[in-house]
N, CA, C and O atoms as a GROMACS GRO file, in nm:
protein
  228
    1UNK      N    1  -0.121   4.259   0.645
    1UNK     CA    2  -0.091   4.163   0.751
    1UNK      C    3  -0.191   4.048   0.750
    1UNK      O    4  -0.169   3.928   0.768
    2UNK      N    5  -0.300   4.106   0.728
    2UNK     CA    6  -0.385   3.968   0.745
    2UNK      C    7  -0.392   3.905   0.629
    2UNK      O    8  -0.434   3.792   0.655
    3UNK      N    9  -0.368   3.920   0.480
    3UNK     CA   10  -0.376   3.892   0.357
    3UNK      C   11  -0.245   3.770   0.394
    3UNK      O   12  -0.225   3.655   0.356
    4UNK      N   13  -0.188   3.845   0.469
    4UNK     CA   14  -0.006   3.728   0.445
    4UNK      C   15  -0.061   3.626   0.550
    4UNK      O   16   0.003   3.521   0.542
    5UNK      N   17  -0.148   3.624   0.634
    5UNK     CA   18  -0.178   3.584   0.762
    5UNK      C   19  -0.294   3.438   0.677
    5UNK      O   20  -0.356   3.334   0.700
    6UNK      N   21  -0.266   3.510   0.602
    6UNK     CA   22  -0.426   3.388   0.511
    6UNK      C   23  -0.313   3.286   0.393
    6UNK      O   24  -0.344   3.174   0.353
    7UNK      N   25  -0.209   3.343   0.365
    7UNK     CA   26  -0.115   3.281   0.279
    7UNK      C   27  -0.042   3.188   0.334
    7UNK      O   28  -0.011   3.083   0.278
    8UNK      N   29  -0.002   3.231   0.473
    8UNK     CA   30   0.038   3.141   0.553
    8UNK      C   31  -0.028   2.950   0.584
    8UNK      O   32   0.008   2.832   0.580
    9UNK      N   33  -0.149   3.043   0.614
    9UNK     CA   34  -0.235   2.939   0.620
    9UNK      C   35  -0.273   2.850   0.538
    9UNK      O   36  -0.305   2.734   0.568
   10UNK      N   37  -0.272   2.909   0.406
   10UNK     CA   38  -0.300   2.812   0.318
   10UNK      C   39  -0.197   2.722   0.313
   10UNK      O   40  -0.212   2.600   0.328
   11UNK      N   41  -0.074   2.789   0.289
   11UNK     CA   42   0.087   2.700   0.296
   11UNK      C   43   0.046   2.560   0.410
   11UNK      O   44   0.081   2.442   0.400
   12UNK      N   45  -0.018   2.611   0.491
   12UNK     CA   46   0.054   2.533   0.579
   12UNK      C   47  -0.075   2.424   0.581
   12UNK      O   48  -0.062   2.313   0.632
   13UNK      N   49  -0.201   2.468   0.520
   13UNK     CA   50  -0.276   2.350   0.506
   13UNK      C   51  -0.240   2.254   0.338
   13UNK      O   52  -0.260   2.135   0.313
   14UNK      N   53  -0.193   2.344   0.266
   14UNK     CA   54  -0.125   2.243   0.136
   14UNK      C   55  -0.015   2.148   0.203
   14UNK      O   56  -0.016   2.026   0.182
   15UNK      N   57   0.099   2.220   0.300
   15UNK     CA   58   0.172   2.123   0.343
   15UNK      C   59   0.107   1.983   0.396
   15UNK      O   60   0.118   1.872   0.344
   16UNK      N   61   0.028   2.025   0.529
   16UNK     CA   62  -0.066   1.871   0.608
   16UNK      C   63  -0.130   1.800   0.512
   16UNK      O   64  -0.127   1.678   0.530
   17UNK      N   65  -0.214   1.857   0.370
   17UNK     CA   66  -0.255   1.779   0.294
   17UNK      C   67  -0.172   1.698   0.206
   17UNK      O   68  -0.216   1.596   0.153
   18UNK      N   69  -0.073   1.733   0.192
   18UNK     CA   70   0.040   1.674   0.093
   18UNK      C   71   0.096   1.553   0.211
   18UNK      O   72   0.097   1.433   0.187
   19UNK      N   73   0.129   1.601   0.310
   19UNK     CA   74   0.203   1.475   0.378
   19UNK      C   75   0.062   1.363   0.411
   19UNK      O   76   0.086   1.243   0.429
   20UNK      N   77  -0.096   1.421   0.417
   20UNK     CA   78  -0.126   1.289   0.411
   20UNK      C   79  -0.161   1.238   0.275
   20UNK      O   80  -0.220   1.132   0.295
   21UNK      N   81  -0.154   1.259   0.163
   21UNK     CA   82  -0.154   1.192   0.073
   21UNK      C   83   0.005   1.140   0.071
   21UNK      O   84   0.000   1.052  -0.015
   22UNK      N   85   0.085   1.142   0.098
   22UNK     CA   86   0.230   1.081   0.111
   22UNK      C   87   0.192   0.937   0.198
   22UNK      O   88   0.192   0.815   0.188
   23UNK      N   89   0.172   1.011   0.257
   23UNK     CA   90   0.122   0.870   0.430
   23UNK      C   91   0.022   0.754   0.339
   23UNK      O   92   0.031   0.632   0.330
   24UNK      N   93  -0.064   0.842   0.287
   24UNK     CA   94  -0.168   0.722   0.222
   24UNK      C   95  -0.129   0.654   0.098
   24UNK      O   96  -0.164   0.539   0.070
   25UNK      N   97  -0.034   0.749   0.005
   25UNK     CA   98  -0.013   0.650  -0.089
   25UNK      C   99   0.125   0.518  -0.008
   25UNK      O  100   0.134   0.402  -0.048
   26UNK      N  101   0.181   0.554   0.063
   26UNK     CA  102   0.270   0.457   0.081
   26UNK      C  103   0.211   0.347   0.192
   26UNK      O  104   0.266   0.237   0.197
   27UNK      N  105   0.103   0.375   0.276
   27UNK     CA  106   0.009   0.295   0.325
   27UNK      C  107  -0.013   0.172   0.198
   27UNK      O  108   0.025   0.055   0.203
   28UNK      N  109  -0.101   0.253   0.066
   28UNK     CA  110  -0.179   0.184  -0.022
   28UNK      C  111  -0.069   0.082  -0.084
   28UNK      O  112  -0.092  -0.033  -0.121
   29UNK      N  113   0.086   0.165  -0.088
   29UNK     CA  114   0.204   0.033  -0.129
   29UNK      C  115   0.215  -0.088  -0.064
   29UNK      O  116   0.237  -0.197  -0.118
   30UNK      N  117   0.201  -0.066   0.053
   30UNK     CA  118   0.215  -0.163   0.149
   30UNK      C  119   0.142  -0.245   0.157
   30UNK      O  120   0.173  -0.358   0.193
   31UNK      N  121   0.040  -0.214   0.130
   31UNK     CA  122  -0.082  -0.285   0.155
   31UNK      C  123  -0.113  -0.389  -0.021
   31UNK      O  124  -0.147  -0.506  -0.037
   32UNK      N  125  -0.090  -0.304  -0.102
   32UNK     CA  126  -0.087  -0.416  -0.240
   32UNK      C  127   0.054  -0.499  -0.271
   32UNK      O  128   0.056  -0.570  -0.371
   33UNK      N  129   0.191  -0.488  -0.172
   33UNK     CA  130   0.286  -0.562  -0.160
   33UNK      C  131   0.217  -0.682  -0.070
   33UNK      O  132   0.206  -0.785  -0.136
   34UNK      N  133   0.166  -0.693   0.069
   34UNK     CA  134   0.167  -0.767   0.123
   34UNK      C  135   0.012  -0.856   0.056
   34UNK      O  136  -0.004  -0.969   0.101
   35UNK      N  137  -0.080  -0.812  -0.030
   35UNK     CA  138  -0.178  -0.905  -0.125
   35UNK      C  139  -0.107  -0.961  -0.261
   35UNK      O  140  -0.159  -1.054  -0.323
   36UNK      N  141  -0.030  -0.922  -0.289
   36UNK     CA  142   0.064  -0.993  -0.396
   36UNK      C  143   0.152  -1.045  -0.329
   36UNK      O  144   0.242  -1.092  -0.400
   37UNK      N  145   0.170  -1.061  -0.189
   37UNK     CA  146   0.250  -1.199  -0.139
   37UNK      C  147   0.164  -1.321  -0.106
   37UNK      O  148   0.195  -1.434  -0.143
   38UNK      N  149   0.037  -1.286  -0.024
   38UNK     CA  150  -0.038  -1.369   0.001
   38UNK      C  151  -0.067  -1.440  -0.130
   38UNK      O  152  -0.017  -1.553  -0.134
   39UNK      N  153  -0.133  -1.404  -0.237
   39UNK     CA  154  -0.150  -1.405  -0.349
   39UNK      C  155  -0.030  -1.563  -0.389
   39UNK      O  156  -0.062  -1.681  -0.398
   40UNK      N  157   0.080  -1.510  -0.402
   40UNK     CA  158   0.166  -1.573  -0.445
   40UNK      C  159   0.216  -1.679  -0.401
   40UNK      O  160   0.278  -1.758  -0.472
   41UNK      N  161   0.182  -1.703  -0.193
   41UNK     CA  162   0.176  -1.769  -0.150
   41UNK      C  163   0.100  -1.871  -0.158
   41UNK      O  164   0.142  -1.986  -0.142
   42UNK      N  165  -0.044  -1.837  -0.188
   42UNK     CA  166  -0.176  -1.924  -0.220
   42UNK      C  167  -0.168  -2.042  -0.329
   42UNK      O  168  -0.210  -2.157  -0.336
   43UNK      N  169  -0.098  -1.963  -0.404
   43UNK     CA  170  -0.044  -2.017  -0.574
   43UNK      C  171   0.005  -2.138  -0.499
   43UNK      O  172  -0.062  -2.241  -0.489
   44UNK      N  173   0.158  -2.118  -0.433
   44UNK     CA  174   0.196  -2.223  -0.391
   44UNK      C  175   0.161  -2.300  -0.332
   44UNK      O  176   0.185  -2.418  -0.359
   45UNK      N  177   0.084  -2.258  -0.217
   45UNK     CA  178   0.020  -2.387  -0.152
   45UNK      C  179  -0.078  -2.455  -0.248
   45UNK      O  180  -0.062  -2.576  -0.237
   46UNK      N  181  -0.164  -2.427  -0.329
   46UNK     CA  182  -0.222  -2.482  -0.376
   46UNK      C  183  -0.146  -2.584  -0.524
   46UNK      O  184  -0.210  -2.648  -0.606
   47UNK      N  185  -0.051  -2.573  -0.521
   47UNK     CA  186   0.035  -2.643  -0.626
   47UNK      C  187   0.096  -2.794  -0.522
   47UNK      O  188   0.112  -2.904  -0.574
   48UNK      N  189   0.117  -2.772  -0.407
   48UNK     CA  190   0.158  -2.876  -0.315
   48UNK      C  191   0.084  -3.032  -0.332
   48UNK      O  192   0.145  -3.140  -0.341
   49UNK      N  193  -0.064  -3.011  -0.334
   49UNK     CA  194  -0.151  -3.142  -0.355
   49UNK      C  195  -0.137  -3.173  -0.500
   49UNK      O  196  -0.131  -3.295  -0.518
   50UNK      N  197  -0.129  -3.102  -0.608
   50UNK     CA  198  -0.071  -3.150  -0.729
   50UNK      C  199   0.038  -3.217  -0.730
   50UNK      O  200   0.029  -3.333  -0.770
   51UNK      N  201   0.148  -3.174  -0.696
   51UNK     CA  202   0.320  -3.214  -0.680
   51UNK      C  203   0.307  -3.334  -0.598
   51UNK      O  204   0.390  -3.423  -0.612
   52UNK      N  205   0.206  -3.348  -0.507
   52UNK     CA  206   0.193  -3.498  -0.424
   52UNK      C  207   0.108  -3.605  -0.469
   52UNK      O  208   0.102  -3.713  -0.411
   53UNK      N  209   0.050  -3.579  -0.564
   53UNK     CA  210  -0.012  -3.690  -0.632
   53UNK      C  211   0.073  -3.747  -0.776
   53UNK      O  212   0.066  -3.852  -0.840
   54UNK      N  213   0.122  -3.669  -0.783
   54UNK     CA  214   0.218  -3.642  -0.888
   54UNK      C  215   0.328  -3.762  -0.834
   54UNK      O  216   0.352  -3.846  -0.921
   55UNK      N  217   0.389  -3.780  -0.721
   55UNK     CA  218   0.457  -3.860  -0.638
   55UNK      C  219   0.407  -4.000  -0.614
   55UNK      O  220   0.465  -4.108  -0.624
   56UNK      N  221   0.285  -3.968  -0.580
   56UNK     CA  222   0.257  -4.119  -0.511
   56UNK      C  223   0.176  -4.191  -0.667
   56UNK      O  224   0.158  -4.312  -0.679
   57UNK      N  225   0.142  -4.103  -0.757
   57UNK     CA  226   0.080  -4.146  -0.897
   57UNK      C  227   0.171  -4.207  -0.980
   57UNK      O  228   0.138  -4.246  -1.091
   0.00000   0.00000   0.00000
């Protein structure tokens, strides 16, 4: 009883550890989607003062 009582336990701490590595890797997605937008955004703004001299040049 107590041997199964310890198996249990482990189960059920592999489970909580697994869902937070789930939680954290899809945190860590989120988080390198929204720096490869900024990212990409930056690009562009910084192409704007080129494209306008480009105009009035």
């Amino acid at each position: 009883n107590v041997e199964s009582s310890i198996q249990n336990q482990d189960a059920a701490r592999g489970v909580l550890l697994d869902t937070d590595v789930a939680a954290e890797s899809t945190s860590f997605a989120t988080s390198q989607v929204q720096l490869q937008a900024g990212i990409a955004v930056l690009a562009q703004a910084n192409l704007l003062p080129q494209n306008l001299l480009k105009l009035i040049g």
